[in-house]
N, C-alpha and C positions, 0 to 999 in steps of 0.2 A: 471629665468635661471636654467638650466638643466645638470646634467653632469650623463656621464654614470658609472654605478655600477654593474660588475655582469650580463653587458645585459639588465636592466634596468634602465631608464633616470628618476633620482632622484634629486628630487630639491635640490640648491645649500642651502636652507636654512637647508633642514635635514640634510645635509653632517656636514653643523656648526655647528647645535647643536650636532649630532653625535658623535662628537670630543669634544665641550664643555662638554657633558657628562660622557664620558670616562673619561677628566681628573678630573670630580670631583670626580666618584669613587671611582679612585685610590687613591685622598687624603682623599677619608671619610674613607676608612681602612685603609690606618696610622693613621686617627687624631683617629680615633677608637683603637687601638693600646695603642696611647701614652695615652689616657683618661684613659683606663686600665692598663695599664702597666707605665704610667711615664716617659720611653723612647721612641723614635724613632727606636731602635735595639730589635733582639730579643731578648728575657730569655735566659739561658743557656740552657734550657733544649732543647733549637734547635740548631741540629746539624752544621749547618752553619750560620753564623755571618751576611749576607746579603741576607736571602733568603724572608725577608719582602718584596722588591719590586718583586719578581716572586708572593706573593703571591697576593700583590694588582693587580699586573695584571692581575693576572686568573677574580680575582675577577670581575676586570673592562671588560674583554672579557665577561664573563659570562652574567654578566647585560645587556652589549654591543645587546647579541642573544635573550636574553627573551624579550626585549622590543622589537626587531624587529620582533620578531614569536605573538607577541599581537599585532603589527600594528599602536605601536608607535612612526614610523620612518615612516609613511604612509601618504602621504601629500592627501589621498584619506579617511582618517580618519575622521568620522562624530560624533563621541563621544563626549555627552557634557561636562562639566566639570565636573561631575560627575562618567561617566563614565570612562574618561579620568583618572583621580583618581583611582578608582578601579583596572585597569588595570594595573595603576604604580603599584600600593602595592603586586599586583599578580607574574608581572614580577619582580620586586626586591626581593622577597619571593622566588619565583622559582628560582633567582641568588644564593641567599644564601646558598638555599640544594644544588646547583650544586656542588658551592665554598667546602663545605661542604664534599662530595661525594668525588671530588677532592685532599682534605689536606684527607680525607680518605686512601685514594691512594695509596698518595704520604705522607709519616709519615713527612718527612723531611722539609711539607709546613704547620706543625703544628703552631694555634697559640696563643692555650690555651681560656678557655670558656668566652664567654659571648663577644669578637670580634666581631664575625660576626653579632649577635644579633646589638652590637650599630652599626656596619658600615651599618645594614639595616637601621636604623632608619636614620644617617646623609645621605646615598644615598637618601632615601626617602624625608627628607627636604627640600634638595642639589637641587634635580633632579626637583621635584616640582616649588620652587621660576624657576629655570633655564627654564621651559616651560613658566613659567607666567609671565616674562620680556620677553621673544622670541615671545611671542604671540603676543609679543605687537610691536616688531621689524620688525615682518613677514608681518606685514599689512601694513607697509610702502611701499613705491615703489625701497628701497634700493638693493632687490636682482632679481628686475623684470627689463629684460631686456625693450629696448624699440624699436620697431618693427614697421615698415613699408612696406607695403603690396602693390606689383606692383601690379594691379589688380580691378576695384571697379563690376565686373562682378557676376554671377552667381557662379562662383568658391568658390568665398571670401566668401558666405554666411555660410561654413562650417568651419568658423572662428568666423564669426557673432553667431553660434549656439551653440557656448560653452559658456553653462550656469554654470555648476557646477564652484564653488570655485576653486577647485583643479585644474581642468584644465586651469582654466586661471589664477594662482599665478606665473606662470613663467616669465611674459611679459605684457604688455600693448602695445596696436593698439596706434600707435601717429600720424595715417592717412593711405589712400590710394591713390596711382599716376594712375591717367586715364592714358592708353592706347590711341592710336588715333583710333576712332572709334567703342569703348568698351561703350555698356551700363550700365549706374548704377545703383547697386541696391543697396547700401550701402549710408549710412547718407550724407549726400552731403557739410553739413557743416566740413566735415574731409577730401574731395576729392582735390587732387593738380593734376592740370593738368600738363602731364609730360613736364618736364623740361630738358633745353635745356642740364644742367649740374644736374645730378641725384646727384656726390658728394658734389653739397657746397647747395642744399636740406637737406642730411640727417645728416650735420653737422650744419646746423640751428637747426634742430630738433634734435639734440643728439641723431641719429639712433644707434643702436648696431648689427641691424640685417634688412635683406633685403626679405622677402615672395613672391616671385615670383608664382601670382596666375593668370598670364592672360587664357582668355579663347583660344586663336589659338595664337600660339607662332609662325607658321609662318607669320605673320602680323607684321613685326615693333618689333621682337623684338632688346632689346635693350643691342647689347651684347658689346659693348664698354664701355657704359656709369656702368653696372653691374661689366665689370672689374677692373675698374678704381675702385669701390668703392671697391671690393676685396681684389684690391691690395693697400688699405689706410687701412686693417684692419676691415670691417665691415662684417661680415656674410652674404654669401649669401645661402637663402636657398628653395627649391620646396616647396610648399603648403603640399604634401602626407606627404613629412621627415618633416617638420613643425610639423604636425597635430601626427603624430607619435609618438616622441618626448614628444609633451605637452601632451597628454591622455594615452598615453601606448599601443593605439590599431592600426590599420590599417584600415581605414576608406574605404568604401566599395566604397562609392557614386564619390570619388574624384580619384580609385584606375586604375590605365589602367597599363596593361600585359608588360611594359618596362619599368618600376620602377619596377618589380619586374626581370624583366630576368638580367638586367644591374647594378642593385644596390645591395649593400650589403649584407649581412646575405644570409636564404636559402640553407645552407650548411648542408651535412651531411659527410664528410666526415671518414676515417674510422676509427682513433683514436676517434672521439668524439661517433660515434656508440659503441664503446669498451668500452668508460667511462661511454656513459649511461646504459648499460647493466651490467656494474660492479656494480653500483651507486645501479638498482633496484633489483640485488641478495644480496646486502647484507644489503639494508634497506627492504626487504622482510626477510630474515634472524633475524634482530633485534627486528623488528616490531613483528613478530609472536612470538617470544620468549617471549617481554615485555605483548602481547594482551592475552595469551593462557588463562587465568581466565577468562577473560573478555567475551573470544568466548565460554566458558564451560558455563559460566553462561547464556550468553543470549541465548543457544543452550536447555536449561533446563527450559527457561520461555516463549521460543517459544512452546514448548513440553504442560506444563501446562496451557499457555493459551487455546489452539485449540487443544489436544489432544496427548496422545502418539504415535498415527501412522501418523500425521500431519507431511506434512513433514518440515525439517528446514530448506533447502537450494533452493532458486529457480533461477532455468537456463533461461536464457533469450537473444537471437539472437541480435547480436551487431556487427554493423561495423568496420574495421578495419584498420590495415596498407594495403594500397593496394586496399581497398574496401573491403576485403575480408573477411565474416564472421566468428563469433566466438561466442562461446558462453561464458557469463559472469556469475558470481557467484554471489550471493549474500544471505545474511538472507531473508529469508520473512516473509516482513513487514505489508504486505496484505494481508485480507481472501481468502481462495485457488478458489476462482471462481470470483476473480476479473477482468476480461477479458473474461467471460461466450459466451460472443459471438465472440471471437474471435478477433475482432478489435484493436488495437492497440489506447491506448488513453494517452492525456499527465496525470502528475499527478498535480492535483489542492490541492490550500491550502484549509487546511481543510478538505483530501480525506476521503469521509465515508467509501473507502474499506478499510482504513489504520484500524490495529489492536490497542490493548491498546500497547502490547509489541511495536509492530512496530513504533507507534507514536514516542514512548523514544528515541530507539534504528535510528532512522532517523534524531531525531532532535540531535543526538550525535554523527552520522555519523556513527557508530559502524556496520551498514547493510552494507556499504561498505567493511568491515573487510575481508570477504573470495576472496576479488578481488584477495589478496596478491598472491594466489593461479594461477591466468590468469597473476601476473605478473611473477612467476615464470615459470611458460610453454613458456613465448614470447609472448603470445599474447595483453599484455598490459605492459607500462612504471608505473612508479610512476606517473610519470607529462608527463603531453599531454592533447592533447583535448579531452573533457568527450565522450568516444564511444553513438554513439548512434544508434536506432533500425531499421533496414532494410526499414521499411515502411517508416518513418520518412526522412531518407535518400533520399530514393527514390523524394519523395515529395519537400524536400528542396532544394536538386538540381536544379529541374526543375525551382524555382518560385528566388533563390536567386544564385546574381554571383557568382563564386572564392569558392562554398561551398564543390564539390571535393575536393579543395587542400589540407582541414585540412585534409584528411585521406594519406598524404607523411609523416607523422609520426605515429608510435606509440598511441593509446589512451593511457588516462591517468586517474590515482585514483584521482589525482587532479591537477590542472593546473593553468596558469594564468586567464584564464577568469571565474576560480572557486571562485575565491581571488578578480575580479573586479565587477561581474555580482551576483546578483540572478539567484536564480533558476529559468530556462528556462521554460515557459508550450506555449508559442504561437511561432509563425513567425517570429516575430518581434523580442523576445527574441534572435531567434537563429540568425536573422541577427546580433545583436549585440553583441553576443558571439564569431562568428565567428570574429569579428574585433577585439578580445582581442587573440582568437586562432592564425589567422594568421601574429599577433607581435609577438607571442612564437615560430613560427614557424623561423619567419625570425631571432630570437635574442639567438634561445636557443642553451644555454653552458651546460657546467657540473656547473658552480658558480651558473645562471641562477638556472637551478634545484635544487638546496641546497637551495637558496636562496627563492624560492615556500614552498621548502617542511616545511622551518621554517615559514614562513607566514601562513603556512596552519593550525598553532598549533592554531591562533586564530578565524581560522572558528569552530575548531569543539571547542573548548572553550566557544564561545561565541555563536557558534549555529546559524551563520549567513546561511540566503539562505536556509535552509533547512525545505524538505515539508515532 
C-alpha cells in the first residue's frame, strides 16, 4: 500500500517508520539531556524555561532530512546491512552538525556540551533496533494491499514483470477474472472466470483493490458489476495508474495518449513556473557560494593534468525546453580529442578518453558543477530530465514513443530518473529513463523538487550511476 508524499507514492510502510523515527529522536535528546544534566528542564543558563522541546524537534526534523537525502526512506533501497549501517551513522552525524549549526544561531536553543554527542549515539541505537524489527514486519503481508486484476490477457503481463522487491512490496496478486473471450497468458491456477456478482468474489478473497487490465474494454465491459464494488469501498483502478503508482515511472508499453490528456498531473501552470524558477535562482545562489573552492580547485588540477592552455570548460549542444538547443557547461573530463571524428558517442564505463582528474571529478559529480551557470541563464532547472545531444535526440525520437514529450519541461542538473536509473549509454536505457522522466513530468511540484534535490545528496555521496 501506497500513499502520496510530495508527488511521490511512498510506501505506507516508510510513512510508519518515518514517524516511529522522529519520535524516538526527539526522546533520545531528552533522555540525552536528563543523562547529562539530571533533569528534564533546561539549566539556568537558558534563557527560557521550555525551550528543550523546540530543541528536540529541530533535532528530530534534522535527522528526519539526512536520512531521506541518504535514501533511507527509499523503499528502492538495495543496501545490505552493512551498508545500511554506514549510512545511518553518516546521516545522524550530518543531523547533529546541522542541530549544532542551528543552537549556533539561535543562542537561546543552547544546550550545553557533550548533548548532542549522546543524543547521536541513543538516535543511533534507537534508530538501528527500530529498522531491525521493521524489517521484519515489512516482509509480512500486513501493509500489502491485496489486488485483483480484471484481465488474464496480454496487458497483465506488465504486472507479471515486476521483479524487483520494491515494486511489488505494496500488494500481492490474489487472482485474475477472465473476460468473456480474453486469452490467457497468466498462470491459470489463479484465473476466475468472471462472475456473475464481481462483489461477493472479492469479499471471498478479501480484495482491497480492483486492476482493470482488459485488453478491448469495448467487449463486455463490466461497468455495473465495478460499481457496485466501488461503492462497497474497494478500489478501482487502470492498469497505467496501477503500474504508476507501484514503480514511480510511467510505463511506456501499457501507455496510450488519453490517460495522458484526461488524467491528472501534466500541469504547468503559472504559479508553479514562478516557484520553479524561484526554487533554481536561489539554489544556484547557494550552491555556488557553498562549491566556489571546490570549482578553484578542480579548475587548477584540470590545468596541471593536461596543461596550462588546456582548456577547463567544455561546451557541448544539448536539447531543450521546446526542442530547442543550448549549449551546456561542464569541466572537462575528457582528453581534448575525444570525439576526433566528430561523431557523437555514448560514454562507456571504464571510458579510456576519461582523464585521471576527470575519473574523480565524475564519479563525485563535481563536472556537472558549472551547469549552475545554464541554470541561471533559463536554459536549464535544477531537476528535470537530463538534457541530451541533438544527434541522440534525433535518433531516439524516431526508434521510441512519447520521447518528445520529456523536452515540455525544462532539463535538469538532476531529476527523478537520476535517483531511479543508472546511467544511460544504450536504447534501452533511455527507454527506461524516459518512464521515470515522464512520472516527473506528470507529478512535479515545488515539494516534488525539494524532495529530488535532498535525495540527490546520496547520489553524489555515494557515487551511484556515475561513469
Amino acid at each position: 500500500m501506497r500513499v502520496r508524499v510530495f508527488g511521490q507514492y511512498v510506501h505506507i510502510s516508510m510513512v510508519v517508520l518515518a514517524g516511529v523515527e522522529a519520535v524516538l529522536f526527539f526522546v533520545a535528546l531528552l533522555s540525552a539531556y536528563w543523562v547529562r544534566f539530571d533533569t528534564w528542564y533546561p539549566t539556568a543558563a537558558v534563557s527560557a524555561r521550555n525551550t528543550l522541546w523546540p530543541c528536540a524537534a529541530v533535532f528530530s526534523f534534522a535527522n528526519l532530512v539526512s536520512l531521506l537525502a541518504l535514501g533511507l526512506y527509499s523503499s528502492r533501497q538495495r543496501a545490505r546491512t552493512t551498508g545500511v549501517f554506514v549510512r545511518l551513522v553518516a546521516a545522524i552525524g550530518a543531523a547533529m552538525l546541522a542541530t549544532a549549526a542551528v543552537f549556533y544561531v539561535i543562542p537561546s536553543l543552547w544546550l550545553g556540551r557533550g548533548v548532542l554527542a549522546l543524543a547521536l549515539l541513543f538516535s543511533l541505537i534507537a534508530s538501528a533496533i527500530a529498522r531491525t524489527v521493521f524489517s521484519r514486519i515489512v516482509d509480512e503481508s500486513i501493509f500489502k494491499r491485496r489486488v485483483l486484476v480484471y484481465g488474464v490477457g496480454q496487458r497483465t503481463t506488465a504486472i507479471q514483470s515486476l521483479r524487483r522487491r520494491s515494486d511489488r512490496r505494496g500488494f500481492e496478486i490474489v487472482g485474475f477474472v477472465q473476460p468473456d473471450g480474453e486469452t490467457i497468458v497468466v498462470p491459470s491456477e489463479r484465473v476466475f472466470a468472471a462472475p456473475a456478482g464481481m462483489l461477493d468474489l472479492c469479499n471471498r478473497l478479501d480484495v482491497d483493490e480492483v486492476v482493470v487490465a482488459m485488453e478491448d474494454r469495448r467487449r463486455g465491459f463490466p461497468i455495473l458489476e465495478l460499481l457496485e464494488c466501488r461503492l462497497a469501498g474497494i478500489d478501482i483502478t487502470e492498469l497505467l495508474t496501477f503500474l504508476e503508482r507501484e514503480t514511480g515511472r510511467v510505463r511506456i508499453d501499457v501507455l496510450n495518449p488519453s490517460w495522458m490528456i484526461f488524467g491528472e498531473g501534466f500541469r504547468r501552470d503559472p504559479l508553479r513556473l514562478f516557484s520553479s524558477r524561484t526554487l533554481d535562482l536561489v539554489a544556484s545562489l547557494v550552491l555556488l557560494t557553498l562549491s566556489l573552492p571546490i570549482l578553484l580547485i578542480t579548475m587548477i588540477a584540470i590545468k596541471c593534468e593536461d596543461g596550462w592552455r588546456s582548456p577547463v570548460f567544455y561546451g557541448q549542444a544539448r536539447v531543450g525546453l521546446g526542442g530547442h538547443p543550448f549549449t551546456v557547461l561542464k569541466f572537462r573530463s575528457m582528453c581534448t580529442d575525444a570525439e576526433r571524428d566528430g561523431r557523437a558517442q555514448w560514454a562507456q564505463k571504464s571510458d579510456p578518453r576519461v582523464t585521471r582528474v576527470g575519473t574523480v571529478i565524475r564519479k563525485l559529480r563535481i563536472d556537472e558543477l558549472p551547469q549552475i551557470l545554464n541554470v541561471v541563464s533559463g536554459h536549464m532547472s535544477f531537476v528535470g530530465p537530463r538534457p541530451e545531444r541533438p544527434q541522440f535526440v534525433d535518433e531516439l525520437s524516431q526508434k521510441i514513443p512519447y520521447y518528445v514529450q520529456r523536452h515540455c519541461v525544462k532539463p535538469g542538473i538532476t531529476g527523478w530518473a537520476q535517483l531511479c536509473y543508472p546511467y544511460g549509454s544504450s536504447e534501452q536505457d533511455a527507454l527506461e529513463k524516459l518512464q521515470y522522466d515522464l512520472y516527473y513530468i506528470k507529478n512535479n511540484t515545488l515539494l516534488f523538487d525539494l524532495a529530488i534535490l535532498v535525495q540527490t545528496v546520496e547520489v553524489v555521496f555515494i557515487g551511484k550511476g556515475a561513469r
